[in-house]
DOVEXTOR-346206 format. One record per atom (N, C-alpha, C): residue in one letter; residue number from 1; chain; atom name; x, y, z. Coordinates in nm, 3 decimals, decimal comma, always signed. Atoms other than C-alpha are relative to their C-alpha. Layout:
N
(A; NUM; A; CA; (X; Y; Z))
...
//
This chain:
129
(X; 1; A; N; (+0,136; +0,042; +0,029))
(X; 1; A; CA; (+5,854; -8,307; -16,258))
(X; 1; A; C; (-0,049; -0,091; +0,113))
(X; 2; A; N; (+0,071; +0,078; -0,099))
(X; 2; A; CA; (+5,624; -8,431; -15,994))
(X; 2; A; C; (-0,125; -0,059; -0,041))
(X; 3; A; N; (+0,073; +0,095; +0,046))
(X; 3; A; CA; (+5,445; -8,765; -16,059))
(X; 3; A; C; (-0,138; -0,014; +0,077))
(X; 4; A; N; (+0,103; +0,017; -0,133))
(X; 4; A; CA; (+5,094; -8,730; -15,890))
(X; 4; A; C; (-0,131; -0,116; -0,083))
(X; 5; A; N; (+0,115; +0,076; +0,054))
(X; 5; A; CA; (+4,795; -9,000; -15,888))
(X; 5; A; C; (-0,093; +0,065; +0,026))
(X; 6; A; N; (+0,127; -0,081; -0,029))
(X; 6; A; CA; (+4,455; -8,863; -15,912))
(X; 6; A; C; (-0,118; -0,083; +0,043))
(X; 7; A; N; (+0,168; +0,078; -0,074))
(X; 7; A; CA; (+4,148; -9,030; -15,714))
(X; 7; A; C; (-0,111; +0,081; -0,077))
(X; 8; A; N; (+0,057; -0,034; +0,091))
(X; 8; A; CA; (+3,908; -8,939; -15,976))
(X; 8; A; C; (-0,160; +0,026; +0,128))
(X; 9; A; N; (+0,112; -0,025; -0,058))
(X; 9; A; CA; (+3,603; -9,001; -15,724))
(X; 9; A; C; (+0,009; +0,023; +0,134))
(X; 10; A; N; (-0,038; -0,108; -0,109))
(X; 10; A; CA; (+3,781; -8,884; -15,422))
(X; 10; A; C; (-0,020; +0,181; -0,091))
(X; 11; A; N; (+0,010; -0,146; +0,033))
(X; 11; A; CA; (+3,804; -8,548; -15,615))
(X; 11; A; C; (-0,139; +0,064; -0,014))
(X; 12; A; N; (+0,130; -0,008; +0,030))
(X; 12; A; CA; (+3,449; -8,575; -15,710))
(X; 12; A; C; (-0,109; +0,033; +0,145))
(X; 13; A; N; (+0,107; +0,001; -0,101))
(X; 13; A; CA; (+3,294; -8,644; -15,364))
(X; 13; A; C; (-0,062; +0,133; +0,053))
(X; 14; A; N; (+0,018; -0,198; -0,061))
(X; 14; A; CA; (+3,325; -8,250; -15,224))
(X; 14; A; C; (-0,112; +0,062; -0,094))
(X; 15; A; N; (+0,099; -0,139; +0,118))
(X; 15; A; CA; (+3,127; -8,068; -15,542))
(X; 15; A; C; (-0,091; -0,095; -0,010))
(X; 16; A; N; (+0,096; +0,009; +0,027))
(X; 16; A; CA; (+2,837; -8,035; -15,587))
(X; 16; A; C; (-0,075; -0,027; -0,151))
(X; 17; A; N; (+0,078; +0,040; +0,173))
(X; 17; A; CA; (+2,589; -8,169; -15,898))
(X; 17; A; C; (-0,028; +0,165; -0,048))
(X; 18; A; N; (+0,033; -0,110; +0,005))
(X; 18; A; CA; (+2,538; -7,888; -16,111))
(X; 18; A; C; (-0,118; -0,015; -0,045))
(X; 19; A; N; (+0,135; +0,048; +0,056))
(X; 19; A; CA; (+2,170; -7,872; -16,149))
(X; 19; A; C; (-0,071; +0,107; -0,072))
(X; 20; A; N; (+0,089; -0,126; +0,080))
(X; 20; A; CA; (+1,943; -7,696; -16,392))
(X; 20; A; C; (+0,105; +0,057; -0,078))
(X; 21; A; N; (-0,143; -0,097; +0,117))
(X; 21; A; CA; (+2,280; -7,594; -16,607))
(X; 21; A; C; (-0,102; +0,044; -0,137))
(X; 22; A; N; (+0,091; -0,056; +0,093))
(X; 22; A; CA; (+2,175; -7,358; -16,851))
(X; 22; A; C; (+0,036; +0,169; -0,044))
(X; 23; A; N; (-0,038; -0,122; +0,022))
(X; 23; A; CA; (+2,203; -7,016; -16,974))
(X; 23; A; C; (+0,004; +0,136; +0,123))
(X; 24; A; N; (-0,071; -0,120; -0,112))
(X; 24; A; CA; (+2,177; -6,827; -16,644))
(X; 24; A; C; (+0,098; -0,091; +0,094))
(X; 25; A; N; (-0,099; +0,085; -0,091))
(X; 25; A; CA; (+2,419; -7,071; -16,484))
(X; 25; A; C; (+0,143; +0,099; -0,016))
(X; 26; A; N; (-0,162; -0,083; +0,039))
(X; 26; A; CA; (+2,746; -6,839; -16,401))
(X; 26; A; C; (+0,060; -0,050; +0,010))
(X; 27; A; N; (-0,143; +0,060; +0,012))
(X; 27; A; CA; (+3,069; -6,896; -16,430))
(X; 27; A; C; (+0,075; -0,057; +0,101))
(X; 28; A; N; (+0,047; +0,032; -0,136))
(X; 28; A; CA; (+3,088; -6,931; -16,064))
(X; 28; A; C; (-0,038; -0,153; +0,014))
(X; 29; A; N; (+0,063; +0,113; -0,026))
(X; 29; A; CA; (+2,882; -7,205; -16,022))
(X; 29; A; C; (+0,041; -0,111; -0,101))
(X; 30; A; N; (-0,014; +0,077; +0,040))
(X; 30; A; CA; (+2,984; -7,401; -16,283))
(X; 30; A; C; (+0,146; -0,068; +0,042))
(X; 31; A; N; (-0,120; +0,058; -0,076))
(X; 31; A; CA; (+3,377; -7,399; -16,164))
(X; 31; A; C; (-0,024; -0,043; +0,110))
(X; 32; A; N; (+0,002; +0,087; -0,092))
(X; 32; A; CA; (+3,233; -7,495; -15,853))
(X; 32; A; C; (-0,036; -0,127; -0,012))
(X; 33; A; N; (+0,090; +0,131; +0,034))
(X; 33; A; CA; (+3,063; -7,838; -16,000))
(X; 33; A; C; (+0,106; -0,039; -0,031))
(X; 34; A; N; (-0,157; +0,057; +0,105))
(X; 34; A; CA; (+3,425; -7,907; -16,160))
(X; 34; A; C; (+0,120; +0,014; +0,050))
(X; 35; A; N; (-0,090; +0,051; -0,030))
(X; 35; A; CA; (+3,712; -8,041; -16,035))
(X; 35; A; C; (+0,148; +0,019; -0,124))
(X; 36; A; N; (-0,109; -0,027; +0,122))
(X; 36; A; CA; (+4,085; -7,947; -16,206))
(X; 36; A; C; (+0,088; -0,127; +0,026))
(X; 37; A; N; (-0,077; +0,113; -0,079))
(X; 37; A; CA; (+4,241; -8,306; -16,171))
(X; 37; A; C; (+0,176; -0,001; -0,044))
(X; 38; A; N; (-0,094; +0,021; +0,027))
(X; 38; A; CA; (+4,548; -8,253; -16,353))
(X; 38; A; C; (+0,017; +0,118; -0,112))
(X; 39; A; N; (-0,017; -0,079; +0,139))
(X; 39; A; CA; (+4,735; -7,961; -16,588))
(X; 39; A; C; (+0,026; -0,077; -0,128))
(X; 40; A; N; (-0,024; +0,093; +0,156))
(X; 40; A; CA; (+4,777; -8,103; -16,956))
(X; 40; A; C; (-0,009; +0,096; -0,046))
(X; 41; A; N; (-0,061; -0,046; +0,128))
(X; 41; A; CA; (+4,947; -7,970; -17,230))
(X; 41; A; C; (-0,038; +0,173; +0,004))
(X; 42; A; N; (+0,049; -0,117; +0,060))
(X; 42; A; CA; (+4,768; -7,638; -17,317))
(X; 42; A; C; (-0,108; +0,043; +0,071))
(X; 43; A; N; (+0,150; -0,042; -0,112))
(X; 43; A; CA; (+4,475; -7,679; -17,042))
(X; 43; A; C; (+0,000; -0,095; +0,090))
(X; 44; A; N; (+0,033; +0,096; -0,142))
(X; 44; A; CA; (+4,363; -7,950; -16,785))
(X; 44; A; C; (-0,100; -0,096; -0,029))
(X; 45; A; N; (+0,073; +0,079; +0,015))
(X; 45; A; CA; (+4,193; -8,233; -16,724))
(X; 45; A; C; (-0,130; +0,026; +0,128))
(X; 46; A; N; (+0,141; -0,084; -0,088))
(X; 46; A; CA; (+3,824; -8,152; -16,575))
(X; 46; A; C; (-0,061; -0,135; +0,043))
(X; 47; A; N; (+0,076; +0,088; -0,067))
(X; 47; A; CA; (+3,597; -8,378; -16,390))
(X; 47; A; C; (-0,143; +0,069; +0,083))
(X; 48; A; N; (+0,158; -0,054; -0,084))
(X; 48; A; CA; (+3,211; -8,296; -16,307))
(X; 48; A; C; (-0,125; -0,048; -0,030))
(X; 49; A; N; (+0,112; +0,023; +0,033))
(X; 49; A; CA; (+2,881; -8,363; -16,277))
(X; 49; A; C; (-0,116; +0,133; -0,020))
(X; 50; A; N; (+0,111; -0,129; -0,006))
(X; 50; A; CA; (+2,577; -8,144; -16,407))
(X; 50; A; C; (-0,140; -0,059; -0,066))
(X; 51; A; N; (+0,091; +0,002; +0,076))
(X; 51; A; CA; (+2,222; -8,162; -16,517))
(X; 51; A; C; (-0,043; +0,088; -0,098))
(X; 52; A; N; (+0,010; -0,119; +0,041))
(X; 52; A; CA; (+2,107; -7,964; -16,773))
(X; 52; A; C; (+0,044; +0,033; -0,167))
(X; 53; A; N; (-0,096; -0,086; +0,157))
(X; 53; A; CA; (+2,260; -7,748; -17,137))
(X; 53; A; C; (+0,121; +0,053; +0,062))
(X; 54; A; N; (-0,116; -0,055; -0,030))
(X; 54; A; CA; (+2,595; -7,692; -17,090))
(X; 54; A; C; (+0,075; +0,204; -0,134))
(X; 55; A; N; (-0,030; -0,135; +0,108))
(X; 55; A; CA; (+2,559; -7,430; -17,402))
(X; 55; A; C; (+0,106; -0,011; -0,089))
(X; 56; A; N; (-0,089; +0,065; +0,114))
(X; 56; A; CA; (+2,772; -7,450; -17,706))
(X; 56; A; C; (+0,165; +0,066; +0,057))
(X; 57; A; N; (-0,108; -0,012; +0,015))
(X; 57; A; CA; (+3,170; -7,408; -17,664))
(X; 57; A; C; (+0,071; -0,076; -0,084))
(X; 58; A; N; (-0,100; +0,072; +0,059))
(X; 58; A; CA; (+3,485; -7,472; -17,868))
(X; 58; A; C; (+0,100; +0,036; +0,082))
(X; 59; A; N; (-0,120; -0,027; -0,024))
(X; 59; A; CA; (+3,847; -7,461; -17,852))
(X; 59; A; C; (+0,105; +0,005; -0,102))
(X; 60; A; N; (-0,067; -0,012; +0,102))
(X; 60; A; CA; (+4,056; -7,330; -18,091))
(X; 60; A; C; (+0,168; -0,085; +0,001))
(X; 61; A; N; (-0,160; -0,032; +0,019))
(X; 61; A; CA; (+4,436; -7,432; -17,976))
(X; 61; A; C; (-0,028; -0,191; -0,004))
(X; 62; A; N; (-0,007; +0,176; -0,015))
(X; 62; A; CA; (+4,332; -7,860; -17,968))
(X; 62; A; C; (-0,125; -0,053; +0,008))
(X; 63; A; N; (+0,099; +0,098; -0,081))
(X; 63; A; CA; (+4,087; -8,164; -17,943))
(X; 63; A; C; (-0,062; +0,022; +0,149))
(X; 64; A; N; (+0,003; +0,079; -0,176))
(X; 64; A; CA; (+3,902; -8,217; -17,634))
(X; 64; A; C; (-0,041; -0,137; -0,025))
(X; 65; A; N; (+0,068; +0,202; -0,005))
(X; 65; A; CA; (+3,854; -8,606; -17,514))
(X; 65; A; C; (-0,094; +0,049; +0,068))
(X; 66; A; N; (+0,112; +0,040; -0,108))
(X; 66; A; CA; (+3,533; -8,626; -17,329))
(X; 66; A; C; (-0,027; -0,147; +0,017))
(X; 67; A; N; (+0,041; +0,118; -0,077))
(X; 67; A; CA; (+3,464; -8,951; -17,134))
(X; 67; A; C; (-0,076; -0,001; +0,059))
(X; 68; A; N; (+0,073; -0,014; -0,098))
(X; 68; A; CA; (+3,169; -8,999; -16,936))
(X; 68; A; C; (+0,022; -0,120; +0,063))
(X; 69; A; N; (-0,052; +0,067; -0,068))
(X; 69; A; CA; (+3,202; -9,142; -16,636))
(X; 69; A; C; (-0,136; -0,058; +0,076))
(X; 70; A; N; (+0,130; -0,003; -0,080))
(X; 70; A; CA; (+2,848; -9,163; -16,486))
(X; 70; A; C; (-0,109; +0,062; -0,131))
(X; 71; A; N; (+0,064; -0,126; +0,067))
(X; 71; A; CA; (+2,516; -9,087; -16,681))
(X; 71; A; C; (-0,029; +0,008; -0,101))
(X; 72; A; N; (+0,022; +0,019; +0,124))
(X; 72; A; CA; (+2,418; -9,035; -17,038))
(X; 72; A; C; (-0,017; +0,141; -0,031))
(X; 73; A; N; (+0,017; -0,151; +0,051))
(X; 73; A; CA; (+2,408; -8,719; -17,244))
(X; 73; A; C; (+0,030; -0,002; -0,159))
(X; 74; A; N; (+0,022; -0,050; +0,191))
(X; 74; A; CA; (+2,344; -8,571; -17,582))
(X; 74; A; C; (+0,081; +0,054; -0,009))
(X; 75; A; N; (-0,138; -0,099; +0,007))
(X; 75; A; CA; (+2,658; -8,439; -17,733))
(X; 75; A; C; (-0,028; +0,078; -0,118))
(X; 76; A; N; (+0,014; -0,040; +0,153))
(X; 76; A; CA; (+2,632; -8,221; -18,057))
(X; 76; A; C; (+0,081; +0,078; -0,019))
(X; 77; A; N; (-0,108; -0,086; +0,033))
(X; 77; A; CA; (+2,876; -8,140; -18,223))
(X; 77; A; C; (-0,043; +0,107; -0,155))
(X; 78; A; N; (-0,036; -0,074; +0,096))
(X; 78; A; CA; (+2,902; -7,848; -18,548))
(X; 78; A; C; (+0,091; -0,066; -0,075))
(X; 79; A; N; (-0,090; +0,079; +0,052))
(X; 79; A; CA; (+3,038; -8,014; -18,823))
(X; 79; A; C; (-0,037; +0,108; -0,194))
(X; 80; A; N; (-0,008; -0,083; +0,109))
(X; 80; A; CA; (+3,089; -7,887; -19,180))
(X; 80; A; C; (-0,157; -0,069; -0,099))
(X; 81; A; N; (+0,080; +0,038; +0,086))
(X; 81; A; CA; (+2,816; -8,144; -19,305))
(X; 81; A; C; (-0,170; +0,033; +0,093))
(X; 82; A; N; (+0,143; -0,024; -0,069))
(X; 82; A; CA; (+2,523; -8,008; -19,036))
(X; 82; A; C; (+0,054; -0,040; +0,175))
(X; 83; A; N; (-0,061; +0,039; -0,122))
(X; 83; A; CA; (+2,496; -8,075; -18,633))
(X; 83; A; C; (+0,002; -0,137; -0,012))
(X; 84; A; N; (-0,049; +0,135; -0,050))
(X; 84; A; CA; (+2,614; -8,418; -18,518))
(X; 84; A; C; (-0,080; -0,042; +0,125))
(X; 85; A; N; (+0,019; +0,022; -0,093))
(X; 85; A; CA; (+2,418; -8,546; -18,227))
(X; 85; A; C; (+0,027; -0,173; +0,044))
(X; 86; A; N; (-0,095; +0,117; +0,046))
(X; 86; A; CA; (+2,628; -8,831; -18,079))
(X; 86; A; C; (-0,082; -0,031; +0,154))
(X; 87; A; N; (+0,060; +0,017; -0,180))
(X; 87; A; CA; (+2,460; -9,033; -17,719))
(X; 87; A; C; (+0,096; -0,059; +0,062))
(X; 88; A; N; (-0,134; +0,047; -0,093))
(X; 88; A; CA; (+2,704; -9,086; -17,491))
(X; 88; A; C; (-0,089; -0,068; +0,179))
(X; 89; A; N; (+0,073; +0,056; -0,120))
(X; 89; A; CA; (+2,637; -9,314; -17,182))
(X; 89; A; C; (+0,197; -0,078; +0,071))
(X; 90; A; N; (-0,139; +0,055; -0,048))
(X; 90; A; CA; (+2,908; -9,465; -16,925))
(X; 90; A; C; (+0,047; -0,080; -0,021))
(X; 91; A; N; (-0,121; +0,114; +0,098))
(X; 91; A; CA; (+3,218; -9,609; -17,072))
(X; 91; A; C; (+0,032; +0,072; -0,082))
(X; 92; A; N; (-0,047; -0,061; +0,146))
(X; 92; A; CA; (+3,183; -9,402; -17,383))
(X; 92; A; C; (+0,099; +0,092; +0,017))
(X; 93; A; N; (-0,085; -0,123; +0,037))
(X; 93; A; CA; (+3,461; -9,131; -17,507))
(X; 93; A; C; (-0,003; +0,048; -0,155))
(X; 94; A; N; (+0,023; -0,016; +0,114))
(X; 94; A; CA; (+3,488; -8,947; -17,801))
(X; 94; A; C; (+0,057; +0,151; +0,009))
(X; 95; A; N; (-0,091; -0,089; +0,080))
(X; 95; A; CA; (+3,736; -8,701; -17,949))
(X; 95; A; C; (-0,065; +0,117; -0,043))
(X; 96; A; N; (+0,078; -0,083; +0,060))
(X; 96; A; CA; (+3,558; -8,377; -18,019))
(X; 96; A; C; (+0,150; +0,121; -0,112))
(X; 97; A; N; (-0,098; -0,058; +0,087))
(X; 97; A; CA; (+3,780; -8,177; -18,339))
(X; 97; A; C; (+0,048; +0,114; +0,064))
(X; 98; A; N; (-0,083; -0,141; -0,067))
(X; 98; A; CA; (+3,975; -7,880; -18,221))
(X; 98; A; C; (-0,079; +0,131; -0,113))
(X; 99; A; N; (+0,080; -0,102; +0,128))
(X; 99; A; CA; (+3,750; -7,541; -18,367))
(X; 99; A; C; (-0,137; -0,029; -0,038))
(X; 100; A; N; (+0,123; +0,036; +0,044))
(X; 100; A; CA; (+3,442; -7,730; -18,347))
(X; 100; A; C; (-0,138; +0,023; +0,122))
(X; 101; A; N; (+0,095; -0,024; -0,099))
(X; 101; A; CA; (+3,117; -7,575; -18,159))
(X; 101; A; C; (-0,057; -0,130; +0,056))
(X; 102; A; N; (+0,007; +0,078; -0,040))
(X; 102; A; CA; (+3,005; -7,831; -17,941))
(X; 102; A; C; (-0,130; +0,026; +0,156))
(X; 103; A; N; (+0,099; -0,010; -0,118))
(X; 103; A; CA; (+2,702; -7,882; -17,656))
(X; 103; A; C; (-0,047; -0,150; +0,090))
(X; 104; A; N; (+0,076; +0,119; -0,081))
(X; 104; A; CA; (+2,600; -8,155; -17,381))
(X; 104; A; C; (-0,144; +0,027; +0,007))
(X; 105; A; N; (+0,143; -0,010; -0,016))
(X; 105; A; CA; (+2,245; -8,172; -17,312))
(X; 105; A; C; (-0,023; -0,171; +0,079))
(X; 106; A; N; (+0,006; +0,089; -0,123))
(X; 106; A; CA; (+2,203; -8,394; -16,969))
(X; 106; A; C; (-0,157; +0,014; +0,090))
(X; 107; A; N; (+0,116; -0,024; -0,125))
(X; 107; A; CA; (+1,843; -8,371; -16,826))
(X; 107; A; C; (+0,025; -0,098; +0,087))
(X; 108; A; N; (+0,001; +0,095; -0,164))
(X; 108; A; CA; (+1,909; -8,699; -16,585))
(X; 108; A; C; (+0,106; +0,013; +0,047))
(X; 109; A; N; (-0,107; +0,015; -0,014))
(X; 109; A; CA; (+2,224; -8,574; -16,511))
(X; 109; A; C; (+0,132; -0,070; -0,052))
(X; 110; A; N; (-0,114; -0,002; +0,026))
(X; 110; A; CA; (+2,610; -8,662; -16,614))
(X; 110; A; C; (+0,112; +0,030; +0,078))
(X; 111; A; N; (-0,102; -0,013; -0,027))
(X; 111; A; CA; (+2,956; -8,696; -16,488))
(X; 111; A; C; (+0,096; -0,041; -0,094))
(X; 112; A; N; (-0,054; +0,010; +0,073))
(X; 112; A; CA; (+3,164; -8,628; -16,710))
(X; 112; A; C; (+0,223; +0,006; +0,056))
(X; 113; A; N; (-0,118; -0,051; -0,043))
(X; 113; A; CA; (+3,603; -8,588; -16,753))
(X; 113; A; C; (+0,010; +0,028; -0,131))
(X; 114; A; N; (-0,012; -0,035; +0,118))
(X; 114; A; CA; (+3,738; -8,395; -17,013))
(X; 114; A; C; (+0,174; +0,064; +0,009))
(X; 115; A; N; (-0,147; -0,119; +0,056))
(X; 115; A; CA; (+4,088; -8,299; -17,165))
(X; 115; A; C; (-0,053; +0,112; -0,053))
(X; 116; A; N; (+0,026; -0,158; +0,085))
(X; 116; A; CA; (+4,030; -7,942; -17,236))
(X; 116; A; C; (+0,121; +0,130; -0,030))
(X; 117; A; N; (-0,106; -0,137; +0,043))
(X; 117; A; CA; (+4,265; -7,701; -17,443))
(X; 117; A; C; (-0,056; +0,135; +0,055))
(X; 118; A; N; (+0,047; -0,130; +0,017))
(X; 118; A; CA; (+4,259; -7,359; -17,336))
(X; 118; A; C; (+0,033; +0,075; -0,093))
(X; 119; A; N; (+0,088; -0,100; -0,060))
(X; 119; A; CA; (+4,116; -7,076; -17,383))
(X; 119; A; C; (-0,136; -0,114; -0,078))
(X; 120; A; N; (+0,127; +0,033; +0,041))
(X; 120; A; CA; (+3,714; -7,208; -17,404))
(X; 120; A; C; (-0,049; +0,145; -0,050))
(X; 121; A; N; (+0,071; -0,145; +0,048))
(X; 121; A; CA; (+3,505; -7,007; -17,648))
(X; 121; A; C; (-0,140; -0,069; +0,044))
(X; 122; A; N; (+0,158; +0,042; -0,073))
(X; 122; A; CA; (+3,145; -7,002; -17,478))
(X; 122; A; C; (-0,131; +0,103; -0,084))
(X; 123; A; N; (+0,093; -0,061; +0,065))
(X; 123; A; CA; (+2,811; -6,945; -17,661))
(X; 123; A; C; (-0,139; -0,066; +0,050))
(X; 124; A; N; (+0,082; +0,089; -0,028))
(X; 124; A; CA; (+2,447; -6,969; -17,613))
(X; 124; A; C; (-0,139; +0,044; -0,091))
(X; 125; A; N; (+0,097; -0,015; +0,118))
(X; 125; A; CA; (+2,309; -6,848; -17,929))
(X; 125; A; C; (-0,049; -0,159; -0,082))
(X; 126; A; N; (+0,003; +0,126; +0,097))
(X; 126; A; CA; (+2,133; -7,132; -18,162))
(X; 126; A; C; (+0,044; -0,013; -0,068))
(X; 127; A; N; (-0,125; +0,011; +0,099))
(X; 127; A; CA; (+2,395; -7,111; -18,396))
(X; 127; A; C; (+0,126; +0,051; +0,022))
(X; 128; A; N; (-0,160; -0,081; -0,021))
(X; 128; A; CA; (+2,736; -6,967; -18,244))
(X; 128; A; C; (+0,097; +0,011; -0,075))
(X; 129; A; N; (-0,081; -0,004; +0,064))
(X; 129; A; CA; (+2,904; -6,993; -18,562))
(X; 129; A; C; (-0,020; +0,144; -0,072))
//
């Protein structure tokens, strides 16, 4: 096992903001805005900035943490009692449930890091359940 440190805003400096994120944003462009800083457990730890709808995803196999690191953003989560819309600004984190549809919504932009289980399920219907 090799012990590595991660420069969180060295990794950051290279990519680009992702701007206008949104439903024609490909898949492409968004791995380019995002940084893989480290494997974990079942997926990786992500690091990026974007403006924009990131569009609803879950993850069935775990939690993700999200932390923002820069930025403020609307989080909403799918919950059994209706959506959740939670405001996240820098400093905050917050545990999103494993199985639970989930969306950012960043018009002044965001830099976010996230533990993320794989596989992501990606949607951009108004209800993906």
């Amino acid at each position: 096992m090799t012990i590595k440190i991660v420069d969180i805003e060295a990794e950051l400096a290279p990519l680009p903001v992702l701007k206008c994120r949104g439903e024609a944003t490909t898949e492409a462009e968004a791995m380019a805005a995002f940084a893989i800083l480290a494997p974990y457990r079942n997926g990786a730890i992500f690091a990026g900035s974007f403006e924009g709808d990131s569009g609803w995803e879950k993850h069935a196999n775990g939690d993700e943490v999200v932390q923002i690191l820069k930025g403020a953003t609307s989080l909403t989560i799918l919950t059994d009692n209706g959506p959740e819309t939670l405001q996240l600004a820098a400093g905050m984190l917050v545990v999103v449930p494993r199985d639970h549809w989930h969306r950012f919504d960043a018009p002044e932009g965001v830099t976010v890091m996230t533990v993320t289980p794989q596989p992501t399920d990606h949607s951009f219907a108004d209800d993906p359940r």
